[in-house]
C-alpha positions as CSV (number, residue, x, y, z in Angstrom):
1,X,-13.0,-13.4,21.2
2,X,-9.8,-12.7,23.0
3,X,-9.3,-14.3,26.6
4,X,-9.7,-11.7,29.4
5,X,-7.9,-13.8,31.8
6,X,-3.8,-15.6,32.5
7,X,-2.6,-17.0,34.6
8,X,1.5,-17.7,35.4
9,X,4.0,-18.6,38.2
10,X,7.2,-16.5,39.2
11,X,10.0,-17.5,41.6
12,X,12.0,-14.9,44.0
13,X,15.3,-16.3,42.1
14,X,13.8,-15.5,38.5
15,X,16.8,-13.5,36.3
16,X,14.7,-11.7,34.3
17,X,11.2,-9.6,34.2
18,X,8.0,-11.7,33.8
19,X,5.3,-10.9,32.0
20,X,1.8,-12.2,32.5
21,X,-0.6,-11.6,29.4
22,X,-4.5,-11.8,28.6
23,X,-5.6,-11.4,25.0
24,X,-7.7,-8.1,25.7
25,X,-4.5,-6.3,26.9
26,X,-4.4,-6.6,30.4
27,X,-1.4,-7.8,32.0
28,X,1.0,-7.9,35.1
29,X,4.9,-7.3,34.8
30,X,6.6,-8.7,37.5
31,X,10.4,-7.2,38.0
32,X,13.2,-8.9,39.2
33,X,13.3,-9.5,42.8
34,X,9.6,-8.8,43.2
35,X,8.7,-12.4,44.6
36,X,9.4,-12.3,48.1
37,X,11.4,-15.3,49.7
38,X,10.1,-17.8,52.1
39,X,10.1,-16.8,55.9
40,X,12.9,-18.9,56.3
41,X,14.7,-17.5,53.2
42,X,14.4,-20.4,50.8
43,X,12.8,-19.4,47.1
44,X,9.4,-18.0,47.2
45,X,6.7,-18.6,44.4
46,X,4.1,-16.9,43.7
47,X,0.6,-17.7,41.3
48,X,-0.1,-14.3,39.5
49,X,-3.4,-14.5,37.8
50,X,-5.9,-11.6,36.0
51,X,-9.3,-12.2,35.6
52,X,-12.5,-9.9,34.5
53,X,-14.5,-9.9,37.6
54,X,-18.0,-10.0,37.1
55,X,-19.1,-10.5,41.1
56,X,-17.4,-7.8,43.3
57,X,-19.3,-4.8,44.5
58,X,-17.7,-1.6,44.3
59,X,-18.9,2.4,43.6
60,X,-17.7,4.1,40.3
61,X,-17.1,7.6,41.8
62,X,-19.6,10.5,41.0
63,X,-18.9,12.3,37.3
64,X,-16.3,8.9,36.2
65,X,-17.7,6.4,33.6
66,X,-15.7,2.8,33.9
67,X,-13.9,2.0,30.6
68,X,-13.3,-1.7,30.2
69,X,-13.7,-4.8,32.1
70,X,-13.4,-4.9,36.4
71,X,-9.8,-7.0,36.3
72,X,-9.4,-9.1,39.1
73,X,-5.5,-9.6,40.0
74,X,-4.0,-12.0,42.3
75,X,-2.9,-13.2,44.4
76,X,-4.6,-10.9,46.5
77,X,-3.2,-10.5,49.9
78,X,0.7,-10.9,49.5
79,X,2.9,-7.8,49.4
80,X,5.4,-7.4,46.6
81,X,9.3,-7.0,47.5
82,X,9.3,-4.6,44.4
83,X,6.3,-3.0,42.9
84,X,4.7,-4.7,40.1
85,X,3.4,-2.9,37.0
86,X,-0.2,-3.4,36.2
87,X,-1.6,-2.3,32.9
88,X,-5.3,-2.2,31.5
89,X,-6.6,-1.9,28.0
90,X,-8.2,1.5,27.3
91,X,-11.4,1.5,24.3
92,X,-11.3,4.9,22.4
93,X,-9.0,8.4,21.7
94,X,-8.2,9.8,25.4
95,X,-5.7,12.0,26.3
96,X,-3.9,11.2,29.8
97,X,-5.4,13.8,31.8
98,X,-9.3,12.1,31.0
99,X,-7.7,8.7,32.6
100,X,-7.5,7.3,35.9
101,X,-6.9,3.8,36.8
102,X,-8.5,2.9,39.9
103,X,-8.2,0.2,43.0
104,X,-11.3,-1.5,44.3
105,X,-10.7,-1.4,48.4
106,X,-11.3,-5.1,48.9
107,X,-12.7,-4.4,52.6
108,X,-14.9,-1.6,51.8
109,X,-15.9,-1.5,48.1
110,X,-14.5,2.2,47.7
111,X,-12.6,3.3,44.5
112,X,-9.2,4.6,45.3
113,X,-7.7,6.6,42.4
114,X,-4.2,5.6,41.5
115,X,-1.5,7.7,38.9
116,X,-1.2,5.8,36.2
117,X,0.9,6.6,32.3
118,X,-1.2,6.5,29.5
119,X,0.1,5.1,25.7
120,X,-1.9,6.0,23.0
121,X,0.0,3.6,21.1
122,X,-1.0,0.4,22.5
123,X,-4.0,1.9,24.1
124,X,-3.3,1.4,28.0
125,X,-2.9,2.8,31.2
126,X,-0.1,1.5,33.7
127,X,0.8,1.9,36.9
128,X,2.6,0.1,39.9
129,X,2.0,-1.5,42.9
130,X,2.5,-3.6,45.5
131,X,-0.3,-5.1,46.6
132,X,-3.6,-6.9,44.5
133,X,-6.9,-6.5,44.1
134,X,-9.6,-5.6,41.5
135,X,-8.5,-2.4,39.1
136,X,-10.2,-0.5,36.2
137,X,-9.8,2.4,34.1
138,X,-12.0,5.9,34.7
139,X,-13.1,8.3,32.4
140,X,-14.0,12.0,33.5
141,X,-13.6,15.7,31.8
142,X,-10.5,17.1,33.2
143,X,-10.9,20.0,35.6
144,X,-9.6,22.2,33.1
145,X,-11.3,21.7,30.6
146,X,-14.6,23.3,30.9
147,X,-17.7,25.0,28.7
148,X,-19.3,28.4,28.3
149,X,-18.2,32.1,28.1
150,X,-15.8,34.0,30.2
151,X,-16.5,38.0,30.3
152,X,-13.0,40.3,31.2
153,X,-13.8,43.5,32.0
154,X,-10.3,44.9,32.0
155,X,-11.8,49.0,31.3
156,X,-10.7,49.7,34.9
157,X,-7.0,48.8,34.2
158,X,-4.4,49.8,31.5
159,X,-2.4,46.3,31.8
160,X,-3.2,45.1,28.6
């Protein structure tokens, strides 16, 4: 079974983009100058870590199924000089207008809905950030896609 969690360190003075990886296909990309410095301006560190949380609470909005695991990224509570790409595994065919990745308010539970890029190639959904907390991928029909019969009545009109 492939590990759902990682864990790595980045410096403020690293030279090139960091990657941090879990088996299952989660993982956080950390660009260059991301890492903020120390207050006093000395190099910064910080612990990234992803993690399938199995003990927040948090609502699924109406008419959205969860796809996946509830990833946990940290640390929670810094804010990122740069944003910092986070990318999910998505199970199935989907097209990008069925997907939404979504944030898990830490203070109130609430699912805010983020823009994310879909690749049906690897079968994830990124987007950027620059703050942590717990993320997950939605599933819902796209508005414009819907069921049933349309009746024109165009007999009062010599358009088409």
């Amino acid at each position: 079974m492939a590990n759902a969690s990682a864990t790595g360190t980045v410096a403020s003075n690293a030279t090139s983009v960091s990657t941090i990886n879990t088996g299952t296909g989660a993982r956080i990309t950390v660009p260059i100058g991301a890492v903020p410095q120390t207050s006093s301006g000395g190099v910064g560190s910080v612990n990234f870590s992803i993690e399938n949380d199995t003990t927040s609470t948090y609502q699924v909005p109406t008419g959205v199924t969860q796809i996946g695991n509830l990833y946990r990224l940290g640390p929670s509570g810094t804010i990122f000089s740069q944003p910092v790409a986070v990318t999910l595994p998505v199970t199935g065919t989907h097209t990008q207008d069925e997907l939404q990745l979504y944030r898990v308010n830490p203070t109130t539970g609430a699912s805010e809905p983020y823009g994310g890029v879909y690749d049906s190639t690897e079968q994830t959904i990124t987007t950027q950030t620059y703050e942590f907390s717990p993320w997950y991928v939605g599933w819902s029909m796209p508005d414009n896609m819907v069921s049933g019969c349309l009746n024109v009545d165009n007999t009062g009109s010599s358009i088409w």
